[in-house]
PAVOKE-461876 format. One record per residue: residue number from 1; x, y, z of N, C-alpha, C in turn. Coordinates in steps of 0.001 Angstrom, whole numbers, plus 500000, padded with zeros to 6 digits. Layout:
<sites>
(NUM; (X; Y; Z); (X; Y; Z); (X; Y; Z))
...
</sites>
This chain:
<sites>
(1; (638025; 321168; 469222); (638281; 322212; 470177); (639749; 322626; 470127))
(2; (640145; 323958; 470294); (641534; 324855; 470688); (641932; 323673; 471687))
(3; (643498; 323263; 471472); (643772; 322211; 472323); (644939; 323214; 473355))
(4; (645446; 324495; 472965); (646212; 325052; 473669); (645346; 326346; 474208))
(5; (645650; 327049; 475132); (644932; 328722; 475691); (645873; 329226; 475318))
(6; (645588; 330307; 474715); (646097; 332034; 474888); (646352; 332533; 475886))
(7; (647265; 332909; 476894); (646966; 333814; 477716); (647326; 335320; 477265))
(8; (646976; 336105; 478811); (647336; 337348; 478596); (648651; 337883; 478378))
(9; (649532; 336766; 479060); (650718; 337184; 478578); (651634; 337367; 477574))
(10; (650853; 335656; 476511); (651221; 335250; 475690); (650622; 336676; 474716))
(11; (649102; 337582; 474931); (649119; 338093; 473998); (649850; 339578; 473920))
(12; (650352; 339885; 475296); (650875; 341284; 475127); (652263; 340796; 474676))
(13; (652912; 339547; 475036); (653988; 339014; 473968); (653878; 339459; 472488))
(14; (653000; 338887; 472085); (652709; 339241; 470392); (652634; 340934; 469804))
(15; (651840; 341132; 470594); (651674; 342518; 470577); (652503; 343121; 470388))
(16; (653707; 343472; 472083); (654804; 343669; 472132); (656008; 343106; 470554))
(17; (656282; 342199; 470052); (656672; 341813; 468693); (656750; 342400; 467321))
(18; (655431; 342601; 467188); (654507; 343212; 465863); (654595; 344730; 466279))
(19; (654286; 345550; 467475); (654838; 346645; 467703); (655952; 347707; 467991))
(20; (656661; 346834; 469108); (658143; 347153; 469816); (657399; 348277; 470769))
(21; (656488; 348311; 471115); (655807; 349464; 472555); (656460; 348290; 473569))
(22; (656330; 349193; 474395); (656992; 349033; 475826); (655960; 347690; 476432))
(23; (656591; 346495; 477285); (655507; 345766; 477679); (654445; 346252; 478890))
(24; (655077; 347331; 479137); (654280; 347881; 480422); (652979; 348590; 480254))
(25; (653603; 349284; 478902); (652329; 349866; 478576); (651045; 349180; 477869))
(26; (651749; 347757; 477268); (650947; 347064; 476620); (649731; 346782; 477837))
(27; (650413; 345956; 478756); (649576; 345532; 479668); (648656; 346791; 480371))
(28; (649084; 347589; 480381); (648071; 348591; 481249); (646981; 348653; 480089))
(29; (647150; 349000; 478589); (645975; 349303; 478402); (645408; 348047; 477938))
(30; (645976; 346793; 477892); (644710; 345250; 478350); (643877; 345342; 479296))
(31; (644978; 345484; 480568); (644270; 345513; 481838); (642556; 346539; 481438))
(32; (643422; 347764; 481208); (642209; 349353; 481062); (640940; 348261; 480287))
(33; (641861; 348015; 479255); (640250; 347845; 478247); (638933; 346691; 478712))
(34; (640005; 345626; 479512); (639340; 344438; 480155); (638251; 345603; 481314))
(35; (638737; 346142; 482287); (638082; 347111; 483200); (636854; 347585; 482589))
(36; (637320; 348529; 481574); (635719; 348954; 480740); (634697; 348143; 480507))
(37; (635504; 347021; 479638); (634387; 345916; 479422); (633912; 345750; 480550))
(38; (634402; 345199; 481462); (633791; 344405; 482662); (633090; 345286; 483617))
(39; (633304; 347126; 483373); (632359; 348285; 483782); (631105; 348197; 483189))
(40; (631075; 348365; 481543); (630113; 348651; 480827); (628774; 346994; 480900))
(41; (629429; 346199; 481372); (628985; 344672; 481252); (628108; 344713; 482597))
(42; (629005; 345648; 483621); (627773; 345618; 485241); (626744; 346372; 484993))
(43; (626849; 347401; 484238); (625759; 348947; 483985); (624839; 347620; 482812))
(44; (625287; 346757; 482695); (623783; 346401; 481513); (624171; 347247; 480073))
(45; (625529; 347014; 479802); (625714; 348270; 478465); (626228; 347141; 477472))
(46; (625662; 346920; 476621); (625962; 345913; 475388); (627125; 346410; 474648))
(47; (628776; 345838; 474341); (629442; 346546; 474085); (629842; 345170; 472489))
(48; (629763; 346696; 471565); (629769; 345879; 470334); (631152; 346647; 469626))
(49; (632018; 345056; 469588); (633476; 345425; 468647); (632940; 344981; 467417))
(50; (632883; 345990; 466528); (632502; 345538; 465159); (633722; 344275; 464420))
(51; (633076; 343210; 463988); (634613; 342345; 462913); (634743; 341317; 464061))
(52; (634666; 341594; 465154); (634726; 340649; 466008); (633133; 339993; 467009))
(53; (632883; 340862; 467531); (631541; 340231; 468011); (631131; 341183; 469281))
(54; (629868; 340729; 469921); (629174; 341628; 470483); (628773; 340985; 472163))
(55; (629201; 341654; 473166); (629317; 340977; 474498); (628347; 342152; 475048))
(56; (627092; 340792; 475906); (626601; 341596; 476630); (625732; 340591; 477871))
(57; (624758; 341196; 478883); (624136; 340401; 480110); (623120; 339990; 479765))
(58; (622577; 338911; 480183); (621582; 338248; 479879); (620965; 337551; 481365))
(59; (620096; 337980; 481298); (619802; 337105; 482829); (618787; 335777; 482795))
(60; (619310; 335061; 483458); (619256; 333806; 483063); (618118; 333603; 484540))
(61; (617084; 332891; 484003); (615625; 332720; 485514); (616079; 331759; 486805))
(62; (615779; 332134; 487695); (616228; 331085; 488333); (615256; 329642; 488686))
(63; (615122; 328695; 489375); (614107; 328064; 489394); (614087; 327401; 491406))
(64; (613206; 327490; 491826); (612885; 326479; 492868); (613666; 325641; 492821))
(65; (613515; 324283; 491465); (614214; 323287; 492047); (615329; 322783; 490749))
(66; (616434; 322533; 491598); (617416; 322070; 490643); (618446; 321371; 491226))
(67; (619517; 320746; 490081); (619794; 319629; 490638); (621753; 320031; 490426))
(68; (621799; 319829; 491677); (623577; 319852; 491473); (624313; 318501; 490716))
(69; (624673; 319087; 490068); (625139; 317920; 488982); (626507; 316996; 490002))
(70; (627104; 317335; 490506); (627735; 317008; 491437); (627548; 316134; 492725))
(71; (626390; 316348; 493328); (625960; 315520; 494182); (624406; 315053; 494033))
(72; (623882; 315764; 493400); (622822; 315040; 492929); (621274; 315539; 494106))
(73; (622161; 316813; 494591); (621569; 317637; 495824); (620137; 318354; 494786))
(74; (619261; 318453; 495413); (618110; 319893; 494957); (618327; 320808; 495575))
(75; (618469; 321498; 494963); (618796; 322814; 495539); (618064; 323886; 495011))
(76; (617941; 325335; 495216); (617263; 326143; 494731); (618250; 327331; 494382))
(77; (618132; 328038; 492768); (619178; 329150; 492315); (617877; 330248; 491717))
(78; (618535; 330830; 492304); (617953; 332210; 492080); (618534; 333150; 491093))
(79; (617751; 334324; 490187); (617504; 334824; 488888); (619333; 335064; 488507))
(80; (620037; 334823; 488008); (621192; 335956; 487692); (621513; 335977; 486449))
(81; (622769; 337068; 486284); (623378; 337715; 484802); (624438; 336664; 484279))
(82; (624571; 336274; 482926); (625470; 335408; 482880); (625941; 336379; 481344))
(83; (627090; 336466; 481205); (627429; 337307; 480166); (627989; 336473; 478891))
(84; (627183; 336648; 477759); (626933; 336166; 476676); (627661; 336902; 475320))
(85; (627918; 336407; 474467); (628670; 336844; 473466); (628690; 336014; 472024))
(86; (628461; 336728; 470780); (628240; 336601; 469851); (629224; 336992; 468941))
(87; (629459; 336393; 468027); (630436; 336186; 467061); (630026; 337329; 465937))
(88; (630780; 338325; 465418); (630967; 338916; 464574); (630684; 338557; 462886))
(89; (630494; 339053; 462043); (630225; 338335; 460860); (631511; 338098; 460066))
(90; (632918; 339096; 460542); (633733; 338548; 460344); (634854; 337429; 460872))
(91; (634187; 337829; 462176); (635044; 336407; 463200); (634337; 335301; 462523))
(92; (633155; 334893; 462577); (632612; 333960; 461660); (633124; 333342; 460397))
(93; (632910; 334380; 459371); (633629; 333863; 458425); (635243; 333261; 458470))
(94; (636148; 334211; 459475); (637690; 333278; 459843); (637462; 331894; 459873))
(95; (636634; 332067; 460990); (636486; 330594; 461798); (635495; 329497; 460757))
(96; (634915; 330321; 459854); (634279; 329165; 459070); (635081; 328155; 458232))
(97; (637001; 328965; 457854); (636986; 328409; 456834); (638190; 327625; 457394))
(98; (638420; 327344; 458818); (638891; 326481; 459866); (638568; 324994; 459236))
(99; (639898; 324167; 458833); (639544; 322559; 458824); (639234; 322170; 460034))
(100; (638280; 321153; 460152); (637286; 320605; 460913); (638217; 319546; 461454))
(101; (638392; 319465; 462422); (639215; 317879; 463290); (637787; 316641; 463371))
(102; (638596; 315883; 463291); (637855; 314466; 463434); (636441; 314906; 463402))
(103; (636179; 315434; 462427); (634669; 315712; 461882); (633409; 314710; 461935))
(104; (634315; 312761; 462206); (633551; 311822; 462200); (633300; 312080; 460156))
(105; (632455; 310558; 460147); (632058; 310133; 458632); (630744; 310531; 458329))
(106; (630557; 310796; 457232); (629195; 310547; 456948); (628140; 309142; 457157))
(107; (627488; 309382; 456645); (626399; 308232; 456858); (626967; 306765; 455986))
(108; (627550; 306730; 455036); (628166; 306041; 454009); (629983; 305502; 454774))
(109; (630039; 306391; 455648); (631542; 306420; 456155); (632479; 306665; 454869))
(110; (632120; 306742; 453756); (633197; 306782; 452671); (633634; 308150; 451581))
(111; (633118; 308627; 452260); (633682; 310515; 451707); (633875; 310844; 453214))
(112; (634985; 312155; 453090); (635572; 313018; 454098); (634611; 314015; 453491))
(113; (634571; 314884; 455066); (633547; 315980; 455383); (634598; 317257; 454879))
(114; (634346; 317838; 454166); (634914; 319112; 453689); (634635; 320190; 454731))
(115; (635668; 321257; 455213); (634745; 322211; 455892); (634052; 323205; 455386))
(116; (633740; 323525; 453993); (632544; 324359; 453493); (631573; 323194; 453104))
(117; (631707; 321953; 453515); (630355; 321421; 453544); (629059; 321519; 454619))
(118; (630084; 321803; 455521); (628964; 322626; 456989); (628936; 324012; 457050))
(119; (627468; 323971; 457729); (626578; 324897; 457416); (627151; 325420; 458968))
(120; (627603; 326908; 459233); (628103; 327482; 460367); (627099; 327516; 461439))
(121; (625578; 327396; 461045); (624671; 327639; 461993); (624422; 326183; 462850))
(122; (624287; 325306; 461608); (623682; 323799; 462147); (624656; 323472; 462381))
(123; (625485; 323243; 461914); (626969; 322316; 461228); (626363; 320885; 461089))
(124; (625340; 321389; 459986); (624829; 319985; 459082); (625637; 320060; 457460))
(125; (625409; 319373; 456865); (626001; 319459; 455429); (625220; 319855; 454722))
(126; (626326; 320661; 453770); (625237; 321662; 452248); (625652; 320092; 451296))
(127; (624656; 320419; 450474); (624369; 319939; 449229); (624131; 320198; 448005))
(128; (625035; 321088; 447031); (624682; 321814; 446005); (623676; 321196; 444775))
(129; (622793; 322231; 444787); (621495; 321976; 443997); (621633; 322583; 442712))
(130; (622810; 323165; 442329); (622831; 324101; 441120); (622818; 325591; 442180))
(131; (621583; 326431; 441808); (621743; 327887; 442186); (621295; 328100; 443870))
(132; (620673; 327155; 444140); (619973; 326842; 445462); (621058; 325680; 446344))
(133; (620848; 325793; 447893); (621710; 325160; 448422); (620724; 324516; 449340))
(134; (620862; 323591; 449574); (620014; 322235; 450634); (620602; 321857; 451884))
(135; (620072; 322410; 452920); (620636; 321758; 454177); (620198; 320559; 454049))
(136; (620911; 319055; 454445); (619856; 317792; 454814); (620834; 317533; 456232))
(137; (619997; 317198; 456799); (620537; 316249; 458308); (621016; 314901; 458324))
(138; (622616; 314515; 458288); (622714; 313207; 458103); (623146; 312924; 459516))
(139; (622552; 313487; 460498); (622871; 312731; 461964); (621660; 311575; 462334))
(140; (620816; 311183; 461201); (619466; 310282; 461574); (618332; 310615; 462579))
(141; (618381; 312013; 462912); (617669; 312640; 463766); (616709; 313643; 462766))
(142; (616375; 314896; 463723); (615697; 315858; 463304); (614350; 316169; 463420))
(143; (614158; 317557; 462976); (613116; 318206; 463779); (612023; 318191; 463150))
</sites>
């Protein structure tokens, strides 16, 4: 996991840097663009940044009975929107070719996990077959 946050400030910093625009104006049109999103996100409007990824509502069921993880209460939650977001095919690929932290060992403990040895979907390991590629599951589980 990202062990530090980004903030907003930190990014109209950068911005501000790489551009030399005014910081005032930077921030207004963050602020603006955050607004839209978070307009187009109440109307139910799926808003897709191509290269980066695609944010939109999803409503999630509610149920009779459930359990507060906290006190261990039943309680009852009712239907709502929880806003969901999907990774781009090029944010993907960035982030695929990210070294892996404490990836843990294989099954053998005696080879290191490469990060194009995981598979971006599972993050199980490839296995080159020649022209064909082999997912196998070495977590001792599976479906």
């Amino acid at each position: 996991m990202a062990e530090k946050k980004i903030t907003k400030v930190e990014l109209i910093d950068s911005v501000y840097q790489k551009t030399g625009m005014n910081r005032k104006d930077i921030r207004n049109v963050f602020d603006l663009l955050i607004d839209e999103i978070k307009n187009a996100l109440t109307n139910y409007q799926v808003i897709e940044l191509r290269g980066f990824g695609t944010f939109e509502i999803k409503i999630r069921k509610g149920r009779k009975k459930a359990r507060n993880p906290k006190t261990g209460e039943i309680v009852s939650v009712n239907s709502h929107g929880i806003v969901s977001f999907r990774a781009g095919r090029e944010l993907k690929q960035e982030v695929w070719k990210l070294k892996m932290e404490n990836a843990g060992s294989v099954e053998e403990g005696s080879e290191e996990i490469n990060n194009t040895d995981l598979s971006p979907k599972t993050g199980r390991r490839f296995e080159d077959a020649g022209a064909d590629t082999v997912v196998t599951n070495n977590s001792g589980g599976g479906r």
